[in-house]
N, C-alpha and C positions, 0 to 999 in steps of 0.2 A: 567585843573584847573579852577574852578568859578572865572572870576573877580568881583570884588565888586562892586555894583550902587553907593555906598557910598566914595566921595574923599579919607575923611581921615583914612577909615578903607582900601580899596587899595594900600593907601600911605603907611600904619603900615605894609600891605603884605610884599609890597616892601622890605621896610628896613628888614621885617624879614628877606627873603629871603638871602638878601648881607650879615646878621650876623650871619644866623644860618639856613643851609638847610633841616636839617632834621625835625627843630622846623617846616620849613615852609611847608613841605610836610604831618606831624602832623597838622596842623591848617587848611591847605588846607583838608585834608581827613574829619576834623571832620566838619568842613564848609557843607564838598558837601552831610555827614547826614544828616544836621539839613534841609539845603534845598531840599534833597530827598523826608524827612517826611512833612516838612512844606514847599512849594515853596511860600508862601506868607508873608515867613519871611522878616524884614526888620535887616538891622545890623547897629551898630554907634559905632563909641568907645567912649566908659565912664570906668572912673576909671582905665583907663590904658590898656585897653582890648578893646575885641569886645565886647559888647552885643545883644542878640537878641530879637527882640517883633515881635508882634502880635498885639495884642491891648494893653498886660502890656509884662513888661521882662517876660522871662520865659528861662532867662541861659543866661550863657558868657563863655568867654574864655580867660585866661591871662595868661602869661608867667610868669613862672617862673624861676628860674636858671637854674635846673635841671628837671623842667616836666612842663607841660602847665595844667593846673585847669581849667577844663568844671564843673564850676557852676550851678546850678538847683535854683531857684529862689524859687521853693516850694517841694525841697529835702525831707522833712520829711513827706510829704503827699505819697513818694513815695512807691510803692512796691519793697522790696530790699532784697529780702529772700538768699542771699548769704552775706547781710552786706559787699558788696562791696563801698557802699557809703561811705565818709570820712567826720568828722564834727562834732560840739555838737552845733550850735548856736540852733537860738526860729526858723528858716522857712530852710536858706539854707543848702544844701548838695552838693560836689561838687567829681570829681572823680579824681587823678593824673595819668596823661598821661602820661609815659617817655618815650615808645618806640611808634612804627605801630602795635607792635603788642599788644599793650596794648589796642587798639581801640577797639580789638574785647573779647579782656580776662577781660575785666571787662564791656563789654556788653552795651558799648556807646547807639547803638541806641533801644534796651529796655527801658532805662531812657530817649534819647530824644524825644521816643513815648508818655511817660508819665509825658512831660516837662509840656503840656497844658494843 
């Protein structure tokens, strides 16, 4: 599992972990995507979550009660020919996670190839 360069986004690991392991092996999996595709990602938490940039966001990740929400910064730019995507705002598009195997059934890193 990635640890984070970031204190407070390690810190939020953390606690996830102690409250919720499955949430934390979910964040950890979707984490170790985003840094497969982009290793120059940087992460912080804003808004309650992680986010992730580059040079601007381009996604995050928050918990939820019941599913964690990998957000797309520019969702609607996206190619989504299953309308897997979840959303009606003006830019983002975000997907709900509930299980591991949801990572792969709504096709995580498809969308975080075309986060950028």
């Amino acid at each position: 599992m990635k640890k984070s360069k970031d204190e407070p986004v390690q810190s939020f690991l953390e606690d996830v972990l102690m409250i919720d392991s499955e949430k934390h092996e979910i964040l950890q999996k979707l984490r170790n995507i985003v840094f497969s595709i982009y290793p120059k990602t940087n992460e912080r938490m804003m808004y309650g979550g992680i986010m992730f940039s580059i040079e601007d966001d381009f996604g995050g990740l928050f918990i939820r009660k019941k599913h964690i929400s990998f957000e797309f910064s520019s969702g609607t730019k996206m190619d989504d020919p299953d309308n897997i995507l979840e959303g009606t705002g003006q830019f983002r598009r975000h997907l709900k996670i509930r299980s591991l195997t949801d990572i792969k059934d709504k096709k995580v890193e498809f969308f975080v190839k075309q986060s950028l």
